[in-house]
N, C-alpha and C positions, 0 to 999 in steps of 0.2 A: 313541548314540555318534556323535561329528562325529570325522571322521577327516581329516584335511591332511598331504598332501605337501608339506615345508617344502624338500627338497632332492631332487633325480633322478637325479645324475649319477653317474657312476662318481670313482675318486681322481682323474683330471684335468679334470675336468667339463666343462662345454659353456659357451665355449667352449677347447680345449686351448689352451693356451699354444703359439704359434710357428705352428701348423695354419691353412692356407688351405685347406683342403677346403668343401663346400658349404656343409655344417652349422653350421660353425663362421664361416665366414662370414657366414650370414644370422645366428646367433644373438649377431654384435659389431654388429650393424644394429638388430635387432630384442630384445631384451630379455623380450619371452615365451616366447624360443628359448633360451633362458641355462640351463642346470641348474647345479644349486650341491652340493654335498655330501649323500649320500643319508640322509635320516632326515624324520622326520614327529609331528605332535602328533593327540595324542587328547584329546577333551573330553569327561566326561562327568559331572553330575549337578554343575556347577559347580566339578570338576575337572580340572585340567592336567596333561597325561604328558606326557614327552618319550620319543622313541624314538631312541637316538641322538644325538650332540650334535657332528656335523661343522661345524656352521656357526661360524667365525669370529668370529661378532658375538651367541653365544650370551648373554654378560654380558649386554649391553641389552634383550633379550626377556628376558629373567629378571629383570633389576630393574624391567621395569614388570607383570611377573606371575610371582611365583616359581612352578615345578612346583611340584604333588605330589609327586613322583619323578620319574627318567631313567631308562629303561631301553635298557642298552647290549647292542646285539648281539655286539660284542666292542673287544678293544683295537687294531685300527689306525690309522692316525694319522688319517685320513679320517671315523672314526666318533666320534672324542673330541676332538677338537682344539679343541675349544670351552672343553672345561674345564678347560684351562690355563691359561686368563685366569679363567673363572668363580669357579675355587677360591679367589682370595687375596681374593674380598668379604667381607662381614661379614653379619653376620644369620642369622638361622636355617638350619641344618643342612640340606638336603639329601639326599634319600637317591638311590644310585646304585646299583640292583643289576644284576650282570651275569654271565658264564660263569666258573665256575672256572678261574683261569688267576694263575700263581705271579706272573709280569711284570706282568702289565699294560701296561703302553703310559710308557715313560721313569721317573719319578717322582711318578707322581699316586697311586699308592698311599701313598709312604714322606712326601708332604707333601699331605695332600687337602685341607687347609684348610675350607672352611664345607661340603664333599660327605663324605657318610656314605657311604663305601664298603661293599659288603653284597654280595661275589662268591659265589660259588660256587649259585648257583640251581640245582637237580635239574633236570633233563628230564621231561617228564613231570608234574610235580605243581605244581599251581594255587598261584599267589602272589595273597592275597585283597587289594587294595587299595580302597580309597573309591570305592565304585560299579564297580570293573571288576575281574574275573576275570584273569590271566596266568597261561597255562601254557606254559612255555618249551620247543621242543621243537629236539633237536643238527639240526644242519647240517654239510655240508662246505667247509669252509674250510681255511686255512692255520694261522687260530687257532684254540683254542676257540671257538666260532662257537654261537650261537642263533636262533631265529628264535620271533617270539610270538605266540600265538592268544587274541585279545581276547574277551572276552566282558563285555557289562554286561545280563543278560537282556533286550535288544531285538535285541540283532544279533553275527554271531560274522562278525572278521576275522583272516586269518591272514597277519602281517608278514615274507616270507620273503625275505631277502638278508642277509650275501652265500654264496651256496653253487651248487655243480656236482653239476647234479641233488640227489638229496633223499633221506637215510638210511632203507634202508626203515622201520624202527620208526618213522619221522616220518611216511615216507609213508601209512602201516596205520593210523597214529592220527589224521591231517585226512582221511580218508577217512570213518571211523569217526565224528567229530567234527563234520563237513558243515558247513564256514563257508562264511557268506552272499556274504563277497568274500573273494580270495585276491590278495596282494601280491607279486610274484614276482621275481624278480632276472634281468634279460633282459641284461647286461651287454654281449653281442658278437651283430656281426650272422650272418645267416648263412652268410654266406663266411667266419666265422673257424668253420673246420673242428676242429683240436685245442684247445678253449677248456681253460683253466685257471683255478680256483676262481669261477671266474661261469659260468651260463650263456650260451650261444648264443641265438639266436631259436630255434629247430625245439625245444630243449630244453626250452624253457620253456615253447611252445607243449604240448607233447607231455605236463607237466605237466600243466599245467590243467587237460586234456583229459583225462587218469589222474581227479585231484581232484575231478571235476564240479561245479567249482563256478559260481553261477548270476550271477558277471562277477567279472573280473579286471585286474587292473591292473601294468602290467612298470613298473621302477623298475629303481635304478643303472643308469640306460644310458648308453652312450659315443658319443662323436663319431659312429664308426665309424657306428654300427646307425642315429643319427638322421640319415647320409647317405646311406644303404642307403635310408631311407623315402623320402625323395627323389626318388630314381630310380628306384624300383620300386614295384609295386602290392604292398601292406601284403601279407603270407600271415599275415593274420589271421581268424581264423576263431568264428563265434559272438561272445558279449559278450566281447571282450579288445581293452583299450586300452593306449597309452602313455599313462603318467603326464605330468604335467607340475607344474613350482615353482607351487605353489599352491592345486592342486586343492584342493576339498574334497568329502567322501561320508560321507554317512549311511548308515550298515550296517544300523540300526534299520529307514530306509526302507525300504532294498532286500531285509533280511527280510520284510516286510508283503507287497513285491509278489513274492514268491517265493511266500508262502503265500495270497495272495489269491487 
């Protein structure tokens, strides 16, 4: 399983609009500092997943490789906003599954055009797809929220944003489940003390650390936390990184050397 970070950022991403702060500064200089809307692609067995479809410019990566499938962690405007534009193409159907939720996100349900909408995924119980495993497991969010644990039997990763702290039943079951990497939602830095539907740092650290799992990677994060890194020395601890636009990881590898 090849796993890519297509976007990092939280809904205003890096860098915010109107923001001189550090982060945001170096990241209109430097363009490897840039996050874009949080979501990611999986490859496997000469299949393409998408996770999430915040990127803006989703049509043109889709006409020059259609997914498999999309799977959406839920309907905010930050996590779909792609396939507003994507839906009025032409060609083959699409399939879009994602969390039970009556709305959805404006009118992409009542006109989906070439996206097979296919909501209401259980928690819990494996979605079999072309070489890869999904089992969707609740989150805390504002919407119905998901988060997904990958499996193609080489490597198990677990896709967890956006959510504050983590449903015990979610948490007993990636415990139980032992993915090789966990993807975790770092949203706010540590100085933001009362966070709301994302985690903090210390949060998300303190996950991982519950989880054991054998490296981790923070995602949606905000200005705020990549200004914080900055000026402070990381309070990171064992294998746990920030993500960045582009990354890529092989979960297959990093199974092998977990079991080697």
């Amino acid at each position: 399983m090849n796993f890519r970070f297509v976007g990092t950022g939280d809904s205003a991403q890096v860098p915010r609009f109107g923001c001189d702060c550090p982060a945001c500064g170096r990241a209109r200089v430097l363009s490897s500092h840039r996050r874009g809307a949080c979501c990611a692609e999986v490859r496997v067995d000469g299949y393409r997943y998408l996770l999430d479809a915040g990127r803006t410019d989703l049509a043109d990566s889709c006409e020059q490789e259609t997914p498999e499938a999309i799977l959406v962690t839920h309907y905010h405007a930050d996590h779909v906003q792609g396939l507003f534009h994507l839906r009025w193409g032409t060609g083959t159907m699409i399939p879009v599954y994602g969390p039970k939720d009556a709305n959805g996100c404006a009118d992409l349900y009542r006109h989906p055009g070439v996206l097979d909408f296919r909501p209401g995924l259980k928690p819990f119980r494996p979605l079999m797809l072309p070489g890869l495993t999904v089992t969707p497991v609740p989150l805390n969010h504002s919407k119905p929220t998901l988060g997904f644990c990958l499996e193609d039997g080489g490597g198990r990763l677990a896709y967890l944003t956006d959510t504050l702290g983590l449903p015990g039943e979610t948490e007993r079951f990636l415990r139980d489940w032992g993915p090789d990497v966990v993807v975790l939602d770092a949203t706010h830095p540590s100085t933001h003390h009362e966070p709301r539907n994302h985690n903090n740092l210390p949060m998300a650290l303190q996950i991982i650390e519950r989880l054991g799992a054998s490296s981790a990677y923070l995602t949606h994060i905000g200005h705020d936390l990549d200004a914080e890194c900055m000026t402070a020395d990381m309070p990171l601890s064992g294998p746990v990184w920030l993500a960045h636009d582009g990354l890529e990881l092989d979960a297959g590898a990093m199974m092998a050397r977990r079991c080697g």
